[in-house]
C-alpha positions in Angstrom: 23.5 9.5 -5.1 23.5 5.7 -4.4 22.3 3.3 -6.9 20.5 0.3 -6.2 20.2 -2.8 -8.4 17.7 -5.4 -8.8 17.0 -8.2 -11.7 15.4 -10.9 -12.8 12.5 -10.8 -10.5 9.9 -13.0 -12.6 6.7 -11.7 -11.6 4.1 -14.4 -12.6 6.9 -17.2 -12.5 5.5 -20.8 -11.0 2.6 -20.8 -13.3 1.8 -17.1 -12.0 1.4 -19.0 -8.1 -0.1 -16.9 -5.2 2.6 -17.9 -3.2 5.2 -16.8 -4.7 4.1 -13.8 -5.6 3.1 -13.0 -2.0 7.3 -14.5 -1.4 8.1 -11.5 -4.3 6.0 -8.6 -2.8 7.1 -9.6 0.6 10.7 -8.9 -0.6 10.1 -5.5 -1.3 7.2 -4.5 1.6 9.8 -6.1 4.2 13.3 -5.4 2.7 13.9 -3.0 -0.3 11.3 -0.3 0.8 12.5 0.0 4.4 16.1 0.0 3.3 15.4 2.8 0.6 13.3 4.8 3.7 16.5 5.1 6.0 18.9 6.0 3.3 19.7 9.7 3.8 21.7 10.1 0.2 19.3 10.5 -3.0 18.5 7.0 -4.9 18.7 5.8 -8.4 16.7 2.4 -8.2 17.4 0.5 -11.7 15.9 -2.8 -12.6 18.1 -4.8 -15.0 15.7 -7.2 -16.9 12.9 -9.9 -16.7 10.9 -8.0 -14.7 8.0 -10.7 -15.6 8.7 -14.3 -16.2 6.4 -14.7 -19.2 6.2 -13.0 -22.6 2.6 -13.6 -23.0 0.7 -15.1 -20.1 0.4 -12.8 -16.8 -2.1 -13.0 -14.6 -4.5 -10.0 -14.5 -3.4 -10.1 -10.4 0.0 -10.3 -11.0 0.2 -7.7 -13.5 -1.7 -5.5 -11.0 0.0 -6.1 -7.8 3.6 -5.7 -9.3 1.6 -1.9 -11.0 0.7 -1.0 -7.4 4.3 -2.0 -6.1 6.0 -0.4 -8.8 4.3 3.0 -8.5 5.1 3.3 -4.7 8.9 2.2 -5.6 9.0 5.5 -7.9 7.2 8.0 -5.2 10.2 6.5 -2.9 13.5 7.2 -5.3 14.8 10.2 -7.1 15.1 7.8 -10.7 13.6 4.4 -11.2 15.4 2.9 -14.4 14.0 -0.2 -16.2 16.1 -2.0 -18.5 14.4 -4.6 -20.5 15.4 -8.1 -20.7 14.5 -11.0 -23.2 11.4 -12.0 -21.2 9.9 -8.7 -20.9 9.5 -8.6 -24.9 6.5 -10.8 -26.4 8.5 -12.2 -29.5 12.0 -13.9 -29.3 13.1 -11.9 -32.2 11.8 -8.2 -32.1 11.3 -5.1 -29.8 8.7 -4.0 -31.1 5.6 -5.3 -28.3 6.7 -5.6 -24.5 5.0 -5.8 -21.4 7.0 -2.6 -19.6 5.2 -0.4 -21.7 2.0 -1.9 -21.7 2.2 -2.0 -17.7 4.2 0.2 -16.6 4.1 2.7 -19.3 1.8 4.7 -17.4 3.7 5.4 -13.9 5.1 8.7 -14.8 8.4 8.5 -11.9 10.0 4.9 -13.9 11.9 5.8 -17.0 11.9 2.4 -19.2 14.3 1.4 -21.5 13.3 -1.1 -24.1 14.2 0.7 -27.2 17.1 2.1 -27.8 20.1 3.0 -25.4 19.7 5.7 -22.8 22.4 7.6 -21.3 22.9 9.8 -17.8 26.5 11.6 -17.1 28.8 8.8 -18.2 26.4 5.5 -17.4 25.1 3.9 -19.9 21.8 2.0 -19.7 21.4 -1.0 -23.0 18.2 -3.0 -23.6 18.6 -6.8 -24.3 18.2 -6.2 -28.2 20.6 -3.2 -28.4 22.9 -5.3 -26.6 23.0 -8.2 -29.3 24.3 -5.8 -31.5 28.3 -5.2 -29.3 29.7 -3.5 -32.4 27.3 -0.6 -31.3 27.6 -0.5 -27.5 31.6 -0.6 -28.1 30.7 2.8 -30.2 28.6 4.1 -28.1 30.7 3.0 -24.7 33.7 5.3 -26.8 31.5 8.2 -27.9 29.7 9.3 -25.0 33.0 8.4 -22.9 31.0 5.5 -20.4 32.3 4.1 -17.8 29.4 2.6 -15.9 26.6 -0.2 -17.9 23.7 -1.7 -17.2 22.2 -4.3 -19.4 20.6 -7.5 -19.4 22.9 -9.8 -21.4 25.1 -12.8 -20.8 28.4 -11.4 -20.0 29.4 -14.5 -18.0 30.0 -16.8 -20.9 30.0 -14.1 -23.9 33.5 -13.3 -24.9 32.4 -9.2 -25.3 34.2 -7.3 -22.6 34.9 -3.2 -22.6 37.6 -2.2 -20.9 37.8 0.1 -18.1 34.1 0.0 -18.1 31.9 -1.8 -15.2 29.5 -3.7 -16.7 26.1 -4.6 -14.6 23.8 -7.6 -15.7 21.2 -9.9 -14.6 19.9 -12.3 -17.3 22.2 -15.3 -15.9 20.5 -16.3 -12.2 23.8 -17.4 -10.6 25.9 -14.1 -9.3 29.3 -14.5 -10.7 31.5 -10.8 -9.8 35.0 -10.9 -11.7 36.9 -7.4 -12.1 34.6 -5.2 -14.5 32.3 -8.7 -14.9 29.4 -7.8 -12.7 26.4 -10.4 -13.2 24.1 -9.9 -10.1 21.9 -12.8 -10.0 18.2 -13.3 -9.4 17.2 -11.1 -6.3 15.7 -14.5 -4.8 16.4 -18.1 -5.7 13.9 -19.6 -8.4 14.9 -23.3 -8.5 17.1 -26.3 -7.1 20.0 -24.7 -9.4 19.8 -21.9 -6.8 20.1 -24.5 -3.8 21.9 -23.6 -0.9 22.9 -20.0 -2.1 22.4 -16.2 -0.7 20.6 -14.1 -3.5 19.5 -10.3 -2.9 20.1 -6.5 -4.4 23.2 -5.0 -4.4 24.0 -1.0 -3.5 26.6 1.4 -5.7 28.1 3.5 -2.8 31.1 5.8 -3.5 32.0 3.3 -6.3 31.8 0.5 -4.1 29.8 -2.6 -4.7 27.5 -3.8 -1.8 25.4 -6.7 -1.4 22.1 -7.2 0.8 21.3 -10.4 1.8 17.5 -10.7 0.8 15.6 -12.8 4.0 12.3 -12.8 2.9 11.6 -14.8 0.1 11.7 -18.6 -0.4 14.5 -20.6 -0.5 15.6 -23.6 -2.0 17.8 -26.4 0.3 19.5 -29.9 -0.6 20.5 -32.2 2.4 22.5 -35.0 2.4 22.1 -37.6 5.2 23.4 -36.6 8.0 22.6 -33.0 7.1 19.1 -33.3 8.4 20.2 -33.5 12.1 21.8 -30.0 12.1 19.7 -26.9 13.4 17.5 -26.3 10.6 15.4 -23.6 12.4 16.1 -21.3 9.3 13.7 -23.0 7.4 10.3 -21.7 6.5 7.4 -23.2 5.5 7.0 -22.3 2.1 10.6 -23.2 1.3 11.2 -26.2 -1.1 13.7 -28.8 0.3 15.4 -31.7 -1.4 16.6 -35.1 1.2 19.3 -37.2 0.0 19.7 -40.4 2.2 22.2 -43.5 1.1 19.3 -46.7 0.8 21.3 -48.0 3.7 20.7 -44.9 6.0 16.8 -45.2 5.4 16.3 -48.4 7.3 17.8 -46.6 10.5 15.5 -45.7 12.8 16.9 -41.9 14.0 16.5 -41.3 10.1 13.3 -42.2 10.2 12.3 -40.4 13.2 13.9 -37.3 11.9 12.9 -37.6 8.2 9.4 -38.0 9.9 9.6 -35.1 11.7 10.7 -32.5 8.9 8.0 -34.4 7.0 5.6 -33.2 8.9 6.6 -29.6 9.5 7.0 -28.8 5.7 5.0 -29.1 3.2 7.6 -28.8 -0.3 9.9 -31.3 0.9 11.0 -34.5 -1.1 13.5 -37.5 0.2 15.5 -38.8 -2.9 16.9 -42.5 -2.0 20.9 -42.7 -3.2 22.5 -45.5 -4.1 25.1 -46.9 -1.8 28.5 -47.3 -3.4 31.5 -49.1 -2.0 34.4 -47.5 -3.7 37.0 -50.2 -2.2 35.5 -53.0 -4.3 35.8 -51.9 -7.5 32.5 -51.7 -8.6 31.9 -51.1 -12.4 29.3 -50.0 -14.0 29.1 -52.5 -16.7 25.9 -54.2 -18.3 23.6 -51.8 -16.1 20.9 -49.9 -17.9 22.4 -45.9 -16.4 19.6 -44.3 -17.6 16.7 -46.5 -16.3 18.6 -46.6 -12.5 18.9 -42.7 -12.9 15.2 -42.3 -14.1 13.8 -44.9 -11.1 15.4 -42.2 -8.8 13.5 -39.1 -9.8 10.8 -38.6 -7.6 7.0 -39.0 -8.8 6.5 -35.6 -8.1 9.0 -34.7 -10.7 8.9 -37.3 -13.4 6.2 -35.5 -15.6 8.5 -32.0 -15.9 11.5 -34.6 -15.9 9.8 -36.3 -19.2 8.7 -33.1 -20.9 13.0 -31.9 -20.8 13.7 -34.9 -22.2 11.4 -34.8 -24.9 12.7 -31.4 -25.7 16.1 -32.5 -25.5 15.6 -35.6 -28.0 13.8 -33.2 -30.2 17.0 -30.5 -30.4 19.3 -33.8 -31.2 
């Protein structure tokens, strides 16, 4: 049996957009199902966390189209394993509502786990809240002999580690492998923090770990002056992309020509002006107002999110 792992997909994420949850569902029509229909081995399909981006606001189409999805995933897999992560549970604090069960509670082929741990052979599979509590996993890793988790939990900057065990995660969107530290990543980038970067699902085969480059969804991209002359054919049209041009290159006519061009062919696109510094004349910073030349940069597009971070920021100091 091959295993097949995906996390963090955020259904409903973007303010529960259309567009991005025709990007998610294209994912899977395009890539996962056709890739699970030519395996010849039986699959284990297991979902490690956030399957939904909000504890308390989906969107009557969302929650139906990821349903619909979801029961044709189980009809294609021998086991389909749900583990739940922090945003699939309506209070901060408690298990006790979540939105697996109250969706997908009723596709009888996907076994969720949202309660307590559950355990196959020697894999074990630990909901975010059972995970909070490592005194118990270590127990449980050592009763029941483990040697295989699967979790949603921070295992990239915890300081919890089992050893000889593999330990699977999503929660943390950036992938970061290290020896028996396996955080996956989000299964498609979800911001600018994800510029640049490969995201997808990852196969166990014969112990090994392999990863599948997902090409469907949308992307995220950061260019920086002369960046925009390469061969950007790669793009697509719902892909959000970020221009950084010195103030000196944006006078120059092929920059304009060029930034013109890409202008006009997508439509999430921003050009962010950079300051020109000459490092060989010693330039200091002193008497200038940092904060006010770093705010005058953010786009318009952006100031309003950019103000409601700060606000939250000033009110955690």
């Amino acid at each position: 049996m091959i295993t097949i792992l995906i996390t963090d997909t955020h259904f409903g994420v973007k303010q529960n957009s259309i567009t991005w949850l025709n990007s998610q569902i294209r994912f899977i029509d395009e890539q996962l199902i056709p890739f699970i229909k030519l395996e010849d081995d039986k699959i284990r399909l297991v979902h490690l966390g956030d399957v939904f981006d909000s504890r308390s606001t989906i969107s009557t189409l969302v929650a139906t189209k990821v349903v619909e999805k979801f029961r044709e995933l189980s009809l294609l897999v021998d086991e389909f394993i749900i583990v739940g992560g922090n945003h699939d549970y309506y209070s901060p604090n408690s298990d006790q509502v979540d939105t697996l069960n109250l969706l997908l509670g009723s596709i009888n082929g996907i076994k969720l786990v949202t309660k307590e741990p559950y355990i196959i052979e020697s894999d074990a599979f630990v909901p975010w809240y059972c995970w909070l509590d490592q005194e118990e996993t270590q127990r449980l890793v050592d009763k029941y002999n483990i040697k295989n988790v699967f979790t949603h939990a921070d295992i990239v900057t915890s300081k919890f580690e089992v050893k000889g065990v593999d330990i699977y995660s999503g929660h943390i969107h950036i992938p970061y492998i290290k020896g028996c530290i396996k955080n996956l990543g989000s299964c498609y980038a979800l911001n600018f923090t994800d510029s640049n970067t490969i995201r997808g699902f990852y196969v166990i085969r014969d112990k090994n770990l392999q990863f599948i480059e997902n090409t469907q969804s949308i992307k995220f991209y950061r260019f920086y002056n002369e960046d925009v002359f390469g061969d950007l054919f790669y793009l697509n049209q719902n892909d959000y992309i970020e221009i950084y041009v010195s103030q000196s290159n944006l006078s120059k006519e092929n920059y304009v020509v060029r930034i013109s061009e890409l202008t006009k062919l997508y439509k999430n696109i921003w050009v962010i002006p950079q300051a020109t510094i000459n490092e060989s004349s010693n330039v200091t910073f002193d008497g200038y107002d940092m904060e006010a030349i770093a705010k005058d940069l953010i786009p318009e597009s952006l100031k309003e999110k950019f103000n409601m971070v700060l606000n939250k920021i000033n009110q955690n100091i």
